[in-house]
C-alpha positions as CSV (number, residue, x, y, z in Angstrom):
1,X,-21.3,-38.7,-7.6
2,X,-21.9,-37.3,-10.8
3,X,-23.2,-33.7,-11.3
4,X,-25.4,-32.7,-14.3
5,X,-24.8,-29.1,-15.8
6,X,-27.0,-26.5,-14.3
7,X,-28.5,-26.2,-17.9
8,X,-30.2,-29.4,-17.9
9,X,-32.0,-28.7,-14.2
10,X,-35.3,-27.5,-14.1
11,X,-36.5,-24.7,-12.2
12,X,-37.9,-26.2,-9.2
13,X,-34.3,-28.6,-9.1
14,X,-32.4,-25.5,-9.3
15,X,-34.4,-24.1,-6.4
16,X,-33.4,-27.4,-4.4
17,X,-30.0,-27.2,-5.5
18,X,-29.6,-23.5,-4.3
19,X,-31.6,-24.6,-0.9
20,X,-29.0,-27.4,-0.3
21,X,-26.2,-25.3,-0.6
22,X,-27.3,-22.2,1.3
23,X,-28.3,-24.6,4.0
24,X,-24.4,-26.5,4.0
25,X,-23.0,-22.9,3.6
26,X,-24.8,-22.0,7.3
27,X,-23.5,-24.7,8.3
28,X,-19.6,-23.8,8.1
29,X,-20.2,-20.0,9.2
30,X,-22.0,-21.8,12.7
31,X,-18.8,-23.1,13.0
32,X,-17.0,-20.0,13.4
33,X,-13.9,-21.5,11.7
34,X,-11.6,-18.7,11.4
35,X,-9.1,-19.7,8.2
36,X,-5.9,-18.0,7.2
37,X,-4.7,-18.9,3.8
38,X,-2.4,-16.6,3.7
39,X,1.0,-17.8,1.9
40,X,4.5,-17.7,4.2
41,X,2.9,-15.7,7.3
42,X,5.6,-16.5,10.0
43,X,4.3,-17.4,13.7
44,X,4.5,-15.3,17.0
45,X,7.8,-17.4,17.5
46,X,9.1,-16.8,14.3
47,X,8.7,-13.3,14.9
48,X,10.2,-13.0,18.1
49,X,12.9,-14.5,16.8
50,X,13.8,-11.7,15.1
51,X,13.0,-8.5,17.6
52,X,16.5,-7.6,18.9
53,X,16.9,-7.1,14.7
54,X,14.3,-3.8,15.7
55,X,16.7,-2.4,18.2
56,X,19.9,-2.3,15.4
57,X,21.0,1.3,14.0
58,X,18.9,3.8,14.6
59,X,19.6,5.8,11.0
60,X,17.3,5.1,8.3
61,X,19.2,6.7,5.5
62,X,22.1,4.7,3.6
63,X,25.8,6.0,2.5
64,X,24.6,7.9,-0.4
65,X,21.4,9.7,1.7
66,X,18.7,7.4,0.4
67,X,16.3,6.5,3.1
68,X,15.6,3.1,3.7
69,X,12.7,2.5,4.9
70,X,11.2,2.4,1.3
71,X,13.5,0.0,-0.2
72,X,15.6,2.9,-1.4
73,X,15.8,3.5,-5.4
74,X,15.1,1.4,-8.5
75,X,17.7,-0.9,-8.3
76,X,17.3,-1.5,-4.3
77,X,19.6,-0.3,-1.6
78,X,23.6,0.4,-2.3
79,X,25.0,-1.3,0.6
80,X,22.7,-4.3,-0.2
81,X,23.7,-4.5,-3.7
82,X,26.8,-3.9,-2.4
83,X,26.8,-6.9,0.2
84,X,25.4,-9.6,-2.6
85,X,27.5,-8.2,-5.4
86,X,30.6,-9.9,-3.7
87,X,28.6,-13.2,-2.7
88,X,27.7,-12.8,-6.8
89,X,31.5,-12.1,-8.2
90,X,30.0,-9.3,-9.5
91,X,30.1,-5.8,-9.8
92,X,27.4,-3.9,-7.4
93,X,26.1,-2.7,-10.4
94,X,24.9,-5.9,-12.3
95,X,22.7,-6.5,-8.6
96,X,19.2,-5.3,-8.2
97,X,17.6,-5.7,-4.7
98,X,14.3,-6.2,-5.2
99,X,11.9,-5.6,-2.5
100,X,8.3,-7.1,-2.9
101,X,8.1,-9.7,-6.0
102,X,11.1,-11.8,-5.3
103,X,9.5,-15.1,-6.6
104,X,8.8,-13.4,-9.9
105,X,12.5,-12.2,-10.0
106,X,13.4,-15.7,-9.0
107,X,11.6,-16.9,-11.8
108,X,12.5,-14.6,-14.7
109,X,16.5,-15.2,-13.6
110,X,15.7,-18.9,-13.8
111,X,14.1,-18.6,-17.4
112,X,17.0,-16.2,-18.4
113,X,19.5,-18.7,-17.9
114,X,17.3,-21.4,-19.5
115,X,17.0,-19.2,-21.9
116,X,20.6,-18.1,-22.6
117,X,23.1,-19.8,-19.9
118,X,23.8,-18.7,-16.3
119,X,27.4,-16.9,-18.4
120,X,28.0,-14.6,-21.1
């Protein structure tokens, strides 16, 4: 099926146009179709998966006072940093924990060492 540009229709095959697809648009909400398309939403068993996690230490502040229920400072929580710094080899430091954009942190350390090597 081939579609000319709106520019070439008249008025009244505009009108039609328009009537066709307000009708086929009515048609989809009478089917009360209810779509997600949300990206990576885990399921109700996914999620219970994880609920005794809810009932682990009952502080919400970390070794140096920083509360951690807001991802704690710039760089991400201490104990975090901390924890990946020796899966890393490196110093705690050289770690940030990011909290909500990990693909795009994902993606700038894969250009970076495309860039200029995974060592200096």
């Amino acid at each position: 099926m081939t579609h000319q540009p709106l520019s070439s229709l008249s008025r009244d095959d505009i009108a039609s146009l328009l009537e066709q697809q307000q009708s086929a648009y009515a048609e989809l909400q009478a089917k009360g179709l209810k779509l997600d398309l949300t990206r990576g939403k885990p399921s109700a068993a996914q999620l219970d998966l994880s609920d005794e996690l809810l009932n682990l230490p009952r502080g919400f502040k970390d070794s140096s006072g920083t509360d951690v229920r807001n991802y704690g400072g710039l760089s991400g929580l201490t104990e975090l940093r901390e924890m990946f710094a020796d899966l890393l080899w490196v110093e705690p430091e050289q770690v940030v924990a990011g909290g909500n954009s990990s693909l795009t942190m994902m993606r700038d350390c894969l250009i970076f060492m495309l860039l200029f090597g995974a060592r200096q």
